[in-house]
Short mmCIF file of the C-alpha atoms (twelve columns), coordinates in Angstrom:
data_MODEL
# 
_entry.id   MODEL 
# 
loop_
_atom_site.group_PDB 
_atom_site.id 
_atom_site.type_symbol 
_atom_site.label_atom_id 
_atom_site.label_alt_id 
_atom_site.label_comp_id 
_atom_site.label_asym_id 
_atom_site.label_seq_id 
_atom_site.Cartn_x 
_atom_site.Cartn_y 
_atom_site.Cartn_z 
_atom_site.pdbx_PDB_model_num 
ATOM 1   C CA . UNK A 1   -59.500 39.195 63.894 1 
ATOM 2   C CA . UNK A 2   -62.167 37.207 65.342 1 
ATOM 3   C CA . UNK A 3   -63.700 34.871 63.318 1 
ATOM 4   C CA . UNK A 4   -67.175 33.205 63.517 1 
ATOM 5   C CA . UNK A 5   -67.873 29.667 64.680 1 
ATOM 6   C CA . UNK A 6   -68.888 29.186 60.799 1 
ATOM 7   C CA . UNK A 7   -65.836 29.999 59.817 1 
ATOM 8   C CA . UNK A 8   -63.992 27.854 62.484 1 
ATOM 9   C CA . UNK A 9   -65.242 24.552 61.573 1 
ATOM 10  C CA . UNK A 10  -65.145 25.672 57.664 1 
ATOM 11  C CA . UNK A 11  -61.119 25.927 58.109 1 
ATOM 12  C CA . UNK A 12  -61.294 22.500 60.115 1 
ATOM 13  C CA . UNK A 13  -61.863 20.807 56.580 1 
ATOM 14  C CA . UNK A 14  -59.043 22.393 55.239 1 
ATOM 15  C CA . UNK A 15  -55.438 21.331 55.397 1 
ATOM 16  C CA . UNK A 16  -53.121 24.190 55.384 1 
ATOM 17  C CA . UNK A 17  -49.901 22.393 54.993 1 
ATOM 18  C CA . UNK A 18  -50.612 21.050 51.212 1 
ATOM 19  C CA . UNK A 19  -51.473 22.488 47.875 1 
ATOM 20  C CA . UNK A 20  -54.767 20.781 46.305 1 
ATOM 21  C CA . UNK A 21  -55.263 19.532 42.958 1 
ATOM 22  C CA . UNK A 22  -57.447 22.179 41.270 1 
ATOM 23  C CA . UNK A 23  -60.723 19.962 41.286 1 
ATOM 24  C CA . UNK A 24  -60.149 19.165 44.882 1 
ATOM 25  C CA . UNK A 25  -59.656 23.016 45.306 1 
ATOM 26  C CA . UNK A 26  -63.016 23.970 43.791 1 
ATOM 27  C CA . UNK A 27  -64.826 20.932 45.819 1 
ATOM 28  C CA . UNK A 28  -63.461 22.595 49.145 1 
ATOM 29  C CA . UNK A 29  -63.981 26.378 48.484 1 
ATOM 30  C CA . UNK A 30  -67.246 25.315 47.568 1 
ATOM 31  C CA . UNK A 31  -67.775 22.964 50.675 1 
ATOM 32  C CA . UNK A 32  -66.895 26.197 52.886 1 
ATOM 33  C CA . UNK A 33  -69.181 28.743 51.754 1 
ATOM 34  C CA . UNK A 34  -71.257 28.595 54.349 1 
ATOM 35  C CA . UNK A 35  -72.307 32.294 54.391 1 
ATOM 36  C CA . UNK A 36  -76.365 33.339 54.215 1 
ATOM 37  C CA . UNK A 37  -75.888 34.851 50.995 1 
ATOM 38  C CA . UNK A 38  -74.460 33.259 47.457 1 
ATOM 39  C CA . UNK A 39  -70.490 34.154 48.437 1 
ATOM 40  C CA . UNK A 40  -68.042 34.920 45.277 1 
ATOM 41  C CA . UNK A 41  -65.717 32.598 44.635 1 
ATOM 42  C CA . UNK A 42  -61.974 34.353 44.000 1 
ATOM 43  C CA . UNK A 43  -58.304 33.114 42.735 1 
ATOM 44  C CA . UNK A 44  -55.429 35.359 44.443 1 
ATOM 45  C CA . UNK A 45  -52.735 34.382 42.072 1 
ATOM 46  C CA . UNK A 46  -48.830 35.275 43.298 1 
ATOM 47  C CA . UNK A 47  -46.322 35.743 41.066 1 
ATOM 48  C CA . UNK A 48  -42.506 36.335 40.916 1 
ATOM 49  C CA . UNK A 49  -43.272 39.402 38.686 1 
ATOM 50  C CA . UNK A 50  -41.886 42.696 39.955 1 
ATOM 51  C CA . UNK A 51  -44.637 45.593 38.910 1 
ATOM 52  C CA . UNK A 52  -42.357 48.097 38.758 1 
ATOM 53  C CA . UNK A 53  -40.574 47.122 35.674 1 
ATOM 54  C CA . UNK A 54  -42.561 48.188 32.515 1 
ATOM 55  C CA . UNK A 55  -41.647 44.324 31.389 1 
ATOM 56  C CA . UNK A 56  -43.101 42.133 34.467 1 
ATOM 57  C CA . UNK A 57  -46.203 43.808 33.969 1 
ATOM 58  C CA . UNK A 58  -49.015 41.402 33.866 1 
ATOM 59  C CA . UNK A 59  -52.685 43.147 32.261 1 
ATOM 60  C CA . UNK A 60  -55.052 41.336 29.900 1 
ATOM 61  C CA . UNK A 61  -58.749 40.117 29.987 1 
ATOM 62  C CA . UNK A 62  -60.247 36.889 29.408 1 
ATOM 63  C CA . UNK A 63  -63.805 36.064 29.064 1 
ATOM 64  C CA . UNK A 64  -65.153 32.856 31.771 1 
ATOM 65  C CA . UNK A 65  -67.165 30.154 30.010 1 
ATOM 66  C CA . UNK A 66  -69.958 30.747 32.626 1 
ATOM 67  C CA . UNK A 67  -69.300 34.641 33.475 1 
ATOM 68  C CA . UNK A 68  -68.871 35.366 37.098 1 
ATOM 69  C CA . UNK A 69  -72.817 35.297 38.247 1 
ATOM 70  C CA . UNK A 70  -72.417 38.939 38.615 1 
ATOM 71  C CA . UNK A 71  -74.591 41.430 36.619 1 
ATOM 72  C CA . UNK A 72  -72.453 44.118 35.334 1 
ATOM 73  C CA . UNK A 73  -72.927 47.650 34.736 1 
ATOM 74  C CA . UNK A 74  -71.293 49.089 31.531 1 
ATOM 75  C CA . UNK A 75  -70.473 52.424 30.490 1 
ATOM 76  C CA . UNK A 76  -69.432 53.604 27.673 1 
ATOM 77  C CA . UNK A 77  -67.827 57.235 26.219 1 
ATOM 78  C CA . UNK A 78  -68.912 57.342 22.973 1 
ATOM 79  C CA . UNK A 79  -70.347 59.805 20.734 1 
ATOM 80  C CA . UNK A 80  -72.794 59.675 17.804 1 
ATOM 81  C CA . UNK A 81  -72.964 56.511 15.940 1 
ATOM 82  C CA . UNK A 82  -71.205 54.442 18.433 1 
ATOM 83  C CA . UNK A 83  -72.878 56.218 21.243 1 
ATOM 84  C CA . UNK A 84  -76.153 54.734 19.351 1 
ATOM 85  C CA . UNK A 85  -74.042 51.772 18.840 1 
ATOM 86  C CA . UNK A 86  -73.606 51.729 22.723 1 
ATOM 87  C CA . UNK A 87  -77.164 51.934 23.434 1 
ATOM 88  C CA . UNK A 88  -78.215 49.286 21.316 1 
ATOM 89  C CA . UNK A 89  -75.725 46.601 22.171 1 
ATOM 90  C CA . UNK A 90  -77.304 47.042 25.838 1 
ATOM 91  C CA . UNK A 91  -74.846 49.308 27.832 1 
ATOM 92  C CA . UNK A 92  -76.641 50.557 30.853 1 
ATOM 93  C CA . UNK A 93  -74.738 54.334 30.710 1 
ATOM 94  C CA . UNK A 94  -73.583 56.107 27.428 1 
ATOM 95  C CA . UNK A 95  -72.295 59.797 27.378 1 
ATOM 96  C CA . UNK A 96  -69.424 62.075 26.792 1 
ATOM 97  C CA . UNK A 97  -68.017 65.160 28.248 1 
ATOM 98  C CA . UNK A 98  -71.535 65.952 30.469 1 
ATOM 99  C CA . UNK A 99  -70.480 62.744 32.549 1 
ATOM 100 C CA . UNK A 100 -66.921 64.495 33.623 1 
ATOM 101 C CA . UNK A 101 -69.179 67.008 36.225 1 
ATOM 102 C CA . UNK A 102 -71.516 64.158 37.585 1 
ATOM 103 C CA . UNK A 103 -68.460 61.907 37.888 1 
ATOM 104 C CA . UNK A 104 -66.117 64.512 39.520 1 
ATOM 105 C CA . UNK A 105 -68.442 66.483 41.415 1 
ATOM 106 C CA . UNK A 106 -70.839 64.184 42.364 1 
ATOM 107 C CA . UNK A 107 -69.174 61.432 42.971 1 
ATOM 108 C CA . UNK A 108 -71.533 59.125 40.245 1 
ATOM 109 C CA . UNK A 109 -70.036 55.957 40.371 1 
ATOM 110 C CA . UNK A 110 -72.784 53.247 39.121 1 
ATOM 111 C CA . UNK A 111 -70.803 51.452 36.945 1 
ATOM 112 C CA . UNK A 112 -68.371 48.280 37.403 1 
ATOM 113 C CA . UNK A 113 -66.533 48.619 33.921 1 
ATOM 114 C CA . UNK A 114 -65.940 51.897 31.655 1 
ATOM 115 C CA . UNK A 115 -65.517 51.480 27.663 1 
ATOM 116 C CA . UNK A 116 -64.407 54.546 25.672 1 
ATOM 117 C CA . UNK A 117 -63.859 54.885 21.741 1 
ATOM 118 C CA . UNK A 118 -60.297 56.271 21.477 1 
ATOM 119 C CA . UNK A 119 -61.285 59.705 20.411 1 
ATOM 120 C CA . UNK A 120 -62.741 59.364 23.801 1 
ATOM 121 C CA . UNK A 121 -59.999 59.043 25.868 1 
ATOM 122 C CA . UNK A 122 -58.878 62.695 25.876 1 
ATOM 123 C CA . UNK A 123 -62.317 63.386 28.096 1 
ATOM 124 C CA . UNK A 124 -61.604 60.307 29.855 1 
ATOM 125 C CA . UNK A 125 -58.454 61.003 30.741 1 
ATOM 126 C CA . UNK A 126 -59.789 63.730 32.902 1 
ATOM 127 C CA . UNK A 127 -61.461 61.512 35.058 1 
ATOM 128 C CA . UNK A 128 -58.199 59.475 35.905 1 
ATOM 129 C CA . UNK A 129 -58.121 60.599 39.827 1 
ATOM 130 C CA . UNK A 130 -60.987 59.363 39.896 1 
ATOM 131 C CA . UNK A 131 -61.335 56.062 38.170 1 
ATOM 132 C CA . UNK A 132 -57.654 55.166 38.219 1 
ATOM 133 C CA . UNK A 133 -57.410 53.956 41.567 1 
ATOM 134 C CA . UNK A 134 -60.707 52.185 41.176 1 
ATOM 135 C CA . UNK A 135 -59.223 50.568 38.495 1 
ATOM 136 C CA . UNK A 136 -61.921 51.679 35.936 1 
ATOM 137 C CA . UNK A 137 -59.641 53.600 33.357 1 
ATOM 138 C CA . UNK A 138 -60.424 51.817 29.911 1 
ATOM 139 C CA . UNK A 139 -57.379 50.375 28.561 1 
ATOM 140 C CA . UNK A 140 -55.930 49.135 25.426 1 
ATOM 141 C CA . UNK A 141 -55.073 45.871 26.476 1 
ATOM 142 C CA . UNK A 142 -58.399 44.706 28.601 1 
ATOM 143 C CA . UNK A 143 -60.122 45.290 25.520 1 
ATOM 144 C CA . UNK A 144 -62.153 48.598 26.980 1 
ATOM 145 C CA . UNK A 145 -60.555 51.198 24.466 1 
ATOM 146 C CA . UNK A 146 -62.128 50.211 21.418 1 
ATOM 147 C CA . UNK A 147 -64.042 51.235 18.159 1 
ATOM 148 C CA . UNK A 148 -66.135 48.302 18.066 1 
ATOM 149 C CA . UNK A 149 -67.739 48.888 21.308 1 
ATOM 150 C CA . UNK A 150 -71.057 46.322 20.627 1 
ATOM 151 C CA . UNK A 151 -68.514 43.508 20.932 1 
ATOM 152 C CA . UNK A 152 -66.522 45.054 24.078 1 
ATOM 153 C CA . UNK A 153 -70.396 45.635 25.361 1 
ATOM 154 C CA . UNK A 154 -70.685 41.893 24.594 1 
ATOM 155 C CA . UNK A 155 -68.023 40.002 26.252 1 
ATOM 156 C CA . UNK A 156 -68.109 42.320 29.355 1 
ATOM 157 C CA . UNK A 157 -71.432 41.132 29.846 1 
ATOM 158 C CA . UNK A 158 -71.027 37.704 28.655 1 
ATOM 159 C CA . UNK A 159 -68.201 37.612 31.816 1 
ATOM 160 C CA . UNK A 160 -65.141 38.756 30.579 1 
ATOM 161 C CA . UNK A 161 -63.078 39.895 33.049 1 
ATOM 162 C CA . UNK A 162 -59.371 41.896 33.880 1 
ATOM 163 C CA . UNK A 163 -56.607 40.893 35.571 1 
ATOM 164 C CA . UNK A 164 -53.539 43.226 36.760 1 
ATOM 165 C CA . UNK A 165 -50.986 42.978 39.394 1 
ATOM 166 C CA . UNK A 166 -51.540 44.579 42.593 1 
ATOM 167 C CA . UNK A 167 -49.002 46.875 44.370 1 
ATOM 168 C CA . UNK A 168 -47.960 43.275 45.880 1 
ATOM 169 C CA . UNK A 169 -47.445 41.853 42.551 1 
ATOM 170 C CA . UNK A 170 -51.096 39.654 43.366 1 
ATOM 171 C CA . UNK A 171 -53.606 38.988 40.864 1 
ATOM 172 C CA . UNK A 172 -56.768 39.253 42.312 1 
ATOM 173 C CA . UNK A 173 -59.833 37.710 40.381 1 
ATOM 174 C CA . UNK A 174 -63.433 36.229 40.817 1 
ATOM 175 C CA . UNK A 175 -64.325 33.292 39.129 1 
ATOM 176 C CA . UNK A 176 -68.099 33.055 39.902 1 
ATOM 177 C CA . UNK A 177 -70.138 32.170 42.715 1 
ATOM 178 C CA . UNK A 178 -70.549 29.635 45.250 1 
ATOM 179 C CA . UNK A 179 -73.789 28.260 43.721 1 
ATOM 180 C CA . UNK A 180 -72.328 27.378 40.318 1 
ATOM 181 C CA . UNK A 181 -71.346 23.910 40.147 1 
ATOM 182 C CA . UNK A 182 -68.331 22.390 40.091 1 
ATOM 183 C CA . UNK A 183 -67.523 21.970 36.516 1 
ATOM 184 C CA . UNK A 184 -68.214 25.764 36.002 1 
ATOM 185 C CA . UNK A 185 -65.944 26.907 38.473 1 
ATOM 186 C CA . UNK A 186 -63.376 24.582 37.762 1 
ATOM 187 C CA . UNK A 187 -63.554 25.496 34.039 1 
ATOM 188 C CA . UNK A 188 -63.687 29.327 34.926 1 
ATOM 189 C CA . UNK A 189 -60.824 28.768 36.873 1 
ATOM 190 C CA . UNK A 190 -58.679 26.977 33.821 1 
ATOM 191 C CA . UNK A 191 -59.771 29.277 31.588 1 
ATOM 192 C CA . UNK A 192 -57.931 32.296 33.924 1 
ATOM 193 C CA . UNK A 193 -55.124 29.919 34.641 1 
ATOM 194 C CA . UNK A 194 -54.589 29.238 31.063 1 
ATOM 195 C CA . UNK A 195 -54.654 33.066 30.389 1 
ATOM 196 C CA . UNK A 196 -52.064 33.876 33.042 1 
ATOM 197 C CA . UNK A 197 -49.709 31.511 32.128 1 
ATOM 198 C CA . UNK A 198 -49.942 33.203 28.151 1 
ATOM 199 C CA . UNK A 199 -49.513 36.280 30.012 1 
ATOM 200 C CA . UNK A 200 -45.810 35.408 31.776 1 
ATOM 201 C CA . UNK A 201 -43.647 38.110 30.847 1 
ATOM 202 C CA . UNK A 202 -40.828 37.118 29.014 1 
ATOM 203 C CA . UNK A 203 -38.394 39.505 31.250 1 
ATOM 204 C CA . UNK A 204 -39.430 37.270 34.022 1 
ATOM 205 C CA . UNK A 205 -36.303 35.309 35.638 1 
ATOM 206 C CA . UNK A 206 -37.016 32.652 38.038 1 
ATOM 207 C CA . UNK A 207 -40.389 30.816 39.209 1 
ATOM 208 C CA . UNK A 208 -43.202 32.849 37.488 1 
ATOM 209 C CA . UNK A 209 -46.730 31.693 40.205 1 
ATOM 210 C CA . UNK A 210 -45.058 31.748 43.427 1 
ATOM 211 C CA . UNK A 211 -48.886 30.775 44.936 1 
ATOM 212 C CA . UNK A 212 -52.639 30.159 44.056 1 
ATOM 213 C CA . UNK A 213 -55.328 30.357 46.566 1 
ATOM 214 C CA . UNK A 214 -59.475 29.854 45.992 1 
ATOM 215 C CA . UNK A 215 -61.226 31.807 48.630 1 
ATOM 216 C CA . UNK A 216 -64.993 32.533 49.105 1 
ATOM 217 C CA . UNK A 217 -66.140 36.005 50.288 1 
ATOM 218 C CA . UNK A 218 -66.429 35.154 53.962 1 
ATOM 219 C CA . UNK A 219 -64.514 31.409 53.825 1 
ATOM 220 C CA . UNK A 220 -60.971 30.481 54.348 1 
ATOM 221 C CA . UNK A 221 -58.105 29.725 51.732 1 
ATOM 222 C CA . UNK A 222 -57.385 26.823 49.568 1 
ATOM 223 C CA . UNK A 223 -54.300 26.181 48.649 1 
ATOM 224 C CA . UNK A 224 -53.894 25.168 44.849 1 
ATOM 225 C CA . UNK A 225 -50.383 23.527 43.607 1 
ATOM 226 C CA . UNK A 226 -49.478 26.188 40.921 1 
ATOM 227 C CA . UNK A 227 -47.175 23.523 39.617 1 
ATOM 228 C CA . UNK A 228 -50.600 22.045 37.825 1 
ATOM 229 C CA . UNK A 229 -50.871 24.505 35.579 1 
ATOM 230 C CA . UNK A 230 -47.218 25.168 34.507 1 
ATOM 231 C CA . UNK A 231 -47.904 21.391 32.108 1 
# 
C-alpha cells in the first residue's frame, strides 16, 4: 500500500521496536494526526481470548468520560409508553414492526446504535441478517435491550460505547478524536482499559492482552505496553 509523504514522516516519530507508556501513547497518536479533517482516535486491543468458546467471550459497554466526539444516531423499538418514552429522552428514530420493510427492503440504515424493549426483540430478531453483521443487534449485555430505555438513550449519547471480539479475537474501539486534549483521551482510554481488564474471562489460561495499539484514522500505530494496565 502506498502511503502518503504525511504519513511517512508521521511514522518517522514513532519507534516501532518499544511499547509506550500510555501518556506517551496518547502524546504521539495525537502528534501524528496530521490528516485535513479531525481523525478518530482508536485502541485495537489483542487478547489471548479464543471467541469460539462461549467462556472467552469478551462483550460489555462502558461509557467515556468525554464521549467519543461523535454524534450518534439512536434508535429505538419500542411501543406505546416507552415508544413516547423514546421520543422524549431524544432518540432520533422510534418504531416497531413498520421499520422491518424500510430496513429489509430498503436498505434504511441511518442509525449507529439500535435499543429495543425486550418485548421487542421478537420483531427485531427479524432484522438479524441485516444488523447482525453490522453489529447493531441490541443486546443484553451492552445495555441496548432494556425497559428503561431514557437511560440507555442517555449514556449512548453521553458516549457510551461496546466492545466485542472480532473474528481475530481484536477489540476494536474509538476513544475520541484527535482534537480532544490529552487528558481526555488519556482518561477515555483508562476508562476502556479499566473495563477490559473487569471483563477477562475467567476460562482464560495464559496472558490475557497479548497487544494494545492507539491509531488515528489515517496515522500509524502506537505501541502501548499492555503490562501498564495489568497493576
Amino acid at each position: 500500500m502506498n502511503r502518503g509523504k504525511k504519513y511517512a514522516e508521521a511514522a518517522k516519530l514513532i519507534d516501532r521496536t518499544i511499547q509506550y507508556e500510555p501518556a506517551d501513547a496518547v502524546a504521539l497518536v495525537k502528534k501524528t494526526a496530521v490528516a485535513k479533517f479531525d481523525e478518530t482516535i482508536e485502541a485495537h486491543i489483542r487478547t489471548g481470548c479464543d471467541g469460539r468458546h462461549a467462556d472467552q467471550q469478551i462483550r460489555g459497554a462502558v461509557v467515556l468520560p468525554h464521549g467519543t466526539g461523535k454524534t450518534v444516531r439512536v434508535l429505538v423499538f419500542a411501543k406505546n409508553a416507552k415508544a413516547d418514552e423514546a421520543q422524549a429522552a431524544g432518540a432520533d428514530f422510534v418504531g416497531a414492526e413498520e421499520l422491518i420493510p424500510k430496513i429489509q427492503n430498503e436498505g434504511w440504515l441511518d442509525f449507529d446504535v439500535v435499543v429495543a424493549t425486550p418485548d421487542m426483540m421478537g420483531v427485531v430478531g427479524r432484522l438479524g441478517r441485516v444488523l447482525g453483521p453490522k453489529g447493531l443487534m441490541p443486546n443484553p449485555k451492552a445495555g441496548t435491550v432494556t425497559m428503561d430505555v431514557a437511560k440507555a438513550i442517555a449514556e449512548i449519547k453521553a458516549g457510551k460505547i461496546e466492545y466485542r471480539l472480532d473474528k481475530t479475537n481484536i477489540v476494536h474501539v474509538p476513544l475520541g478524536k484527535a482534537s480532544f486534549t490529552e487528558e481526555q483521551l488519556s482518561e477515555n482510554f483508562q476508562t476502556l482499559m479499566n473495563a477490559i481488564i473487569k471483563a477477562k474471562p475467567s476460562a482464560l489460561k495464559g496472558q490475557y492482552l497479548k497487544s494494545v495499539t492507539l491509531t488515528s484514522t489515517m496515522g500509524p500505530g502506537v505501541k502501548v505496553n499492555p503490562l501498564k494496565f495489568m497493576g
